[in-house]
C-alpha positions in Angstrom: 138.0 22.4 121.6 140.5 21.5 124.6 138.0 23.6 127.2 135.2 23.0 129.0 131.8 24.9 129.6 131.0 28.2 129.5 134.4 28.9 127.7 132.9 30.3 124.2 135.1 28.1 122.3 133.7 24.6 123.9 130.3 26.0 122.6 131.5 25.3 118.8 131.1 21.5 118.6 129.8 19.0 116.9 126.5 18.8 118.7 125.2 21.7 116.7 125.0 20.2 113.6 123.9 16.7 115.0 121.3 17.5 117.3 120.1 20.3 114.2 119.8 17.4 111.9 118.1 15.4 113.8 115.7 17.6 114.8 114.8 18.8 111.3 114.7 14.6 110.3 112.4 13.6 113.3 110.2 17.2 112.2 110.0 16.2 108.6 111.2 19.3 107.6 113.8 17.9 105.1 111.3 15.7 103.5 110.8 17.9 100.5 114.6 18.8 100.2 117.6 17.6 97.7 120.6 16.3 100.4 123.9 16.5 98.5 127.0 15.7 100.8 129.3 18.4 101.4 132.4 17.6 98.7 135.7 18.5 100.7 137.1 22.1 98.9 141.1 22.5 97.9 143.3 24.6 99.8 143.6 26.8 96.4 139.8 27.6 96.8 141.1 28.9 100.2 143.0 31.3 98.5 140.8 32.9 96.6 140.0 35.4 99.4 142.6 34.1 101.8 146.5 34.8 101.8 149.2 31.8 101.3 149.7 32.4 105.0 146.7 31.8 106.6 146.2 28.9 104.7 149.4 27.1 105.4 149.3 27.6 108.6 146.1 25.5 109.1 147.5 23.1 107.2 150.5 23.3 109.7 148.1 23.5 113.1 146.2 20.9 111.8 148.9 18.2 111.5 150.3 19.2 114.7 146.8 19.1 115.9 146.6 21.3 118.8 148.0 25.4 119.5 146.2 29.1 118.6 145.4 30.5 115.2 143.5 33.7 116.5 141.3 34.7 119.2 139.0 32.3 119.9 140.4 29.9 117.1 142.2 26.7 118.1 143.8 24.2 116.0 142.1 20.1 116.7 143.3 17.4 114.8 141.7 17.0 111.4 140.9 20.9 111.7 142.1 21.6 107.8 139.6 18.6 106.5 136.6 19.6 108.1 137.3 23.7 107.3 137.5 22.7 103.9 134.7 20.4 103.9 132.1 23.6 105.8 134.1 25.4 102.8 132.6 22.9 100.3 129.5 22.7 101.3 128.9 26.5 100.4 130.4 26.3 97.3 128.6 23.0 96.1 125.5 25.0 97.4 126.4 28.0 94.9 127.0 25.9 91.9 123.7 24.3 92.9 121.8 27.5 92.4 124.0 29.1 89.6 123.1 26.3 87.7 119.4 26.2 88.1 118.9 22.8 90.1 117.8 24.6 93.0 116.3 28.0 93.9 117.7 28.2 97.0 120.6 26.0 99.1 121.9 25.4 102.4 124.8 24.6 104.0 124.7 22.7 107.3 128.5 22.5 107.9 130.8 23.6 110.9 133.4 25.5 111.4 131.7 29.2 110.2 133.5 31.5 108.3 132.8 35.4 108.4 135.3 36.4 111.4 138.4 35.4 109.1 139.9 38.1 107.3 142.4 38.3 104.3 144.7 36.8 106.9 143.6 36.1 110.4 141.5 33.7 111.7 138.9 34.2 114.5 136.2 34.0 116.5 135.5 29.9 116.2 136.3 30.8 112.1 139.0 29.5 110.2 138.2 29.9 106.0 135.4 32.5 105.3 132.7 30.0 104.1 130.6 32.7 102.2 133.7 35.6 100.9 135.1 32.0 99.3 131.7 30.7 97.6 131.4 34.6 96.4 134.5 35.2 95.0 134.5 31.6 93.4 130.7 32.2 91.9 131.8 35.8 90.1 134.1 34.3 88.0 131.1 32.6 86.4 129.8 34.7 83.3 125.9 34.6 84.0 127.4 36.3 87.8 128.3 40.1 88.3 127.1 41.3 91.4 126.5 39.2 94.8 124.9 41.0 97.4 125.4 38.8 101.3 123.2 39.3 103.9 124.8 38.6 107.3 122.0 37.9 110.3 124.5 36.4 112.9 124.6 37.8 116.6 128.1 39.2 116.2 129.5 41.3 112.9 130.9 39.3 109.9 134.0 41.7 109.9 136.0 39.5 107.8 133.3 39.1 105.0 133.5 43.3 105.4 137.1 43.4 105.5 137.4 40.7 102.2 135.3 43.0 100.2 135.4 46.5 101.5 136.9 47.7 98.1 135.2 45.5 95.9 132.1 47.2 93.6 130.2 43.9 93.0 129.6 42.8 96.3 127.3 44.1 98.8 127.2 43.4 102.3 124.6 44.6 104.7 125.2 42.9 108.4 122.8 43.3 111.1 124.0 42.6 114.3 124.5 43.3 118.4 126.8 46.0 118.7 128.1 47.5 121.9 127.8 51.5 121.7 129.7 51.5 125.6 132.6 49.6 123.8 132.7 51.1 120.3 134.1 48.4 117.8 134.1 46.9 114.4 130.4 47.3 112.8 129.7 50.5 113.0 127.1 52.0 110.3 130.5 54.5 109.6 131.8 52.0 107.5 130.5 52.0 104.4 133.1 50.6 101.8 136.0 52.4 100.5 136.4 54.5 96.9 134.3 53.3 94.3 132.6 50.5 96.5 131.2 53.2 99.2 127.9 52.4 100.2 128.3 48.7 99.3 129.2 48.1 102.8 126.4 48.5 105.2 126.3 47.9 108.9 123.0 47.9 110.9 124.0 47.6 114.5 121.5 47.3 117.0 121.7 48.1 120.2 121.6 44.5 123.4 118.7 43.1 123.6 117.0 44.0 120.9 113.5 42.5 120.1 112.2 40.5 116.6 110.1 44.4 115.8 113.7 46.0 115.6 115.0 43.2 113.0 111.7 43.6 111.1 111.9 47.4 110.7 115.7 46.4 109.6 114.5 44.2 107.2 112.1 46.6 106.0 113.9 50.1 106.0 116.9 49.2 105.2 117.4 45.7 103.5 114.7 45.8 101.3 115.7 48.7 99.7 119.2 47.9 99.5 118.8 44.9 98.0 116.6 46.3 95.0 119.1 49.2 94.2 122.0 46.8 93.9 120.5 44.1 92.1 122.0 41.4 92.8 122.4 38.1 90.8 122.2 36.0 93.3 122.5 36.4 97.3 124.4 34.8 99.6 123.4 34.6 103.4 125.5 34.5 106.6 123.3 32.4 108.5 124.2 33.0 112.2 121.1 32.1 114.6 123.3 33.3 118.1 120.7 36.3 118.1 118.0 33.9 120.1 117.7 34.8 123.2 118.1 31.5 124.6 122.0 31.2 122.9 124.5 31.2 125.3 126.6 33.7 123.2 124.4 36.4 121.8 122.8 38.5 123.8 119.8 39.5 122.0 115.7 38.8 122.0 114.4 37.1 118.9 112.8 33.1 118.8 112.7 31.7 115.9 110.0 33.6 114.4 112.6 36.2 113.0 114.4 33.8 111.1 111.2 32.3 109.3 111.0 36.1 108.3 114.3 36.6 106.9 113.5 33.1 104.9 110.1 34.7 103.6 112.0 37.9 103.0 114.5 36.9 101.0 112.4 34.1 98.9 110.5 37.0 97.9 113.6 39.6 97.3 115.0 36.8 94.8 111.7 37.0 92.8 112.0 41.0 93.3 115.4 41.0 92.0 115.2 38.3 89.2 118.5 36.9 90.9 119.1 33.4 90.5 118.4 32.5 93.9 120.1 32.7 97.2 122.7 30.3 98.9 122.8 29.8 103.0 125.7 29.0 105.2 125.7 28.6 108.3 127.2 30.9 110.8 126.8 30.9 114.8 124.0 29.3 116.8 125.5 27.7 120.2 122.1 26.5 122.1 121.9 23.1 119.7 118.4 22.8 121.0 117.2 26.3 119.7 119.1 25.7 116.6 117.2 23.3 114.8 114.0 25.2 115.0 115.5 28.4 114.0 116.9 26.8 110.7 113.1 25.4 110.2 112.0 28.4 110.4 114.0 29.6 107.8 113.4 27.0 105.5 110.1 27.5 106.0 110.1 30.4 105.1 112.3 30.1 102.1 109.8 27.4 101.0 106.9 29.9 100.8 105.1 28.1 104.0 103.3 30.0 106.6 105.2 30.6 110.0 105.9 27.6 112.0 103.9 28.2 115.9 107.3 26.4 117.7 108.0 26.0 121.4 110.5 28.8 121.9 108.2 31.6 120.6 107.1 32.5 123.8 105.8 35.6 125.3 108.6 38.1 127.2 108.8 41.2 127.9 109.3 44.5 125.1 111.5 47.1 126.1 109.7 50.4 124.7 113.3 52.2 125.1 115.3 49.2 123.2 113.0 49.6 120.4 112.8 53.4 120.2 116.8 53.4 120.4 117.1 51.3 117.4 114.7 53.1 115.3 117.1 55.9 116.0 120.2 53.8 114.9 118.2 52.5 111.8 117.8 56.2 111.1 121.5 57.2 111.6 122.0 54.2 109.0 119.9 55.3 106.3 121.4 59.2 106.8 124.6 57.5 106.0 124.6 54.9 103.4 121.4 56.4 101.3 124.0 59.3 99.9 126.0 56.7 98.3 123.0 54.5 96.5 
């Protein structure tokens, strides 16, 4: 992007994924793992979930090779190849796991996805990565219901907005959430008509601590995911929660994202569903990145919790805890009349 540091936007490079991979090489950690390279997706896949619109004009931004698509989305050259090719990765990933070759899969691409809606791009997103992969995966036969879990620092409110009427896919998103500045993410929104309750928000308070994404995890994911039953579940794999990310502005190391591995390798034996299929979301700080995906692989891999160098001790905030046991309460008073 055309702007230097601390503008969020300059954050969203390729570093990322490079220094990422090259931690989890020099680690071993991908030593037991099937590579596949990302196959580049069609515009038409776009489309699935996305209008003519939105999709043309990327194509059109990307040739020009510079100018605005949304807030906090700017067109680079080569923008519509490498959107399509993070868009790939998820749905090669999918397949991957529909099919049977692997239990679970992810996707180490850039550009995320779950800030674009039907028809706006945003927030460092330009195709939603996971709403495609989704959409594409239930029109196979063995595929009814896809339930996504969405972990990133900020709400997924295109992946919400993409589905909010749609009975077969559930979305649960835990996430920072600003109760001065009320906005999207709010446990209020709960799906509309037939799909209300499918749509579940959990937004915690700054701050917040690994304990509060645990009792998350355990109060209201859990038991989410085991009354939808899903065939297969799809994660928003956003790591900007770490309190050492430069955009997030919560507590957790990288212990909370081996959980969420552990948790949902053991919610896709709960479930019977096929398996589940990662795609990565935010995660600015490329150094805490690559221990925070390990983690989670880890954990999807059955292994106990890695001991890494960012899971230090710091200080627990009695109140920020107390406060989002209150929120998690609020949430389960509103979504549990709808299950």
């Amino acid at each position: 992007m055309p702007f230097p540091k601390p503008h969020l936007e300059a954050f969203e490079s390729p570093l990322r994924t490079q220094i990422a991979e090259r931690y989890l090489d020099q680690e071993g950690v991908l030593g037991n793992t099937i590579r596949v390279k990302a196959p580049k997706a069609k515009p038409k896949d776009a489309r699935l979930v996305h209008s003519a619109y939105l999709v043309e004009s990327i194509e059109l931004m990307s040739d020009i090779g510079s100018g605005q698509l949304g807030e906090s989305s700017y067109a680079s050259p080569d923008l519509l190849r490498t959107a399509l090719l993070s868009v790939g990765g998820t749905m090669k990933g999918t397949e991957m796991v529909v099919s049977g070759e692997v239990k679970h899969a992810f996707s180490l691409m850039r550009p995320p996805g779950h800030h674009v809606t039907t028809s706006n791009p945003m927030g460092l997103c330009y195709f939603n990565n996971v709403a495609i992969a989704t959409r594409s995966v239930l029109n196979d036969k063995d595929v009814n219901k896809v339930s996504i879990i969405d972990f990133d620092n900020h709400h997924g409110n295109g992946t919400s907005e993409i589905f909010y009427t749609d009975t077969n896919v559930q979305i649960i998103s835990v996430h920072e959430y600003d109760y001065e500045n009320f906005g999207l993410g709010h446990y209020g929104e709960l799906g509309h008509g037939n799909a209300k309750g499918t749509n579940i928000n959990i937004p915690l308070v700054e701050t917040s601590p690994n304990v509060s994404y645990e009792t998350s995890i355990d109060r209201v994911i859990e038991p989410a995911l085991k009354r939808f039953s899903p065939d297969i579940i799809m994660v928003s794999a956003g790591y900007d929660a770490h309190y050492a990310d430069p955009v997030g502005n919560m507590d957790v190391d990288s212990w909370i994202f081996w959980r969420f591995g552990n948790f949902v390798r053991k919610i896709v034996n709960a479930t019977s569903a096929k398996g589940s299929v990662w795609a990565l979301e935010g995660g600015y700080n490329p150094f805490t990145l690559g221990p925070s995906i390990r983690a989670s692989l880890e954990g999807l891999s059955g292994k106990e919790a890695p001991i890494l160098d960012d899971q230090i001790e710091r200080e627990t905030n009695q109140h920020i805890i107390d406060a989002n046991d209150e929120v998690v309460d609020k949430v389960l008073e509103t979504v549990q009349p709808h299950w």
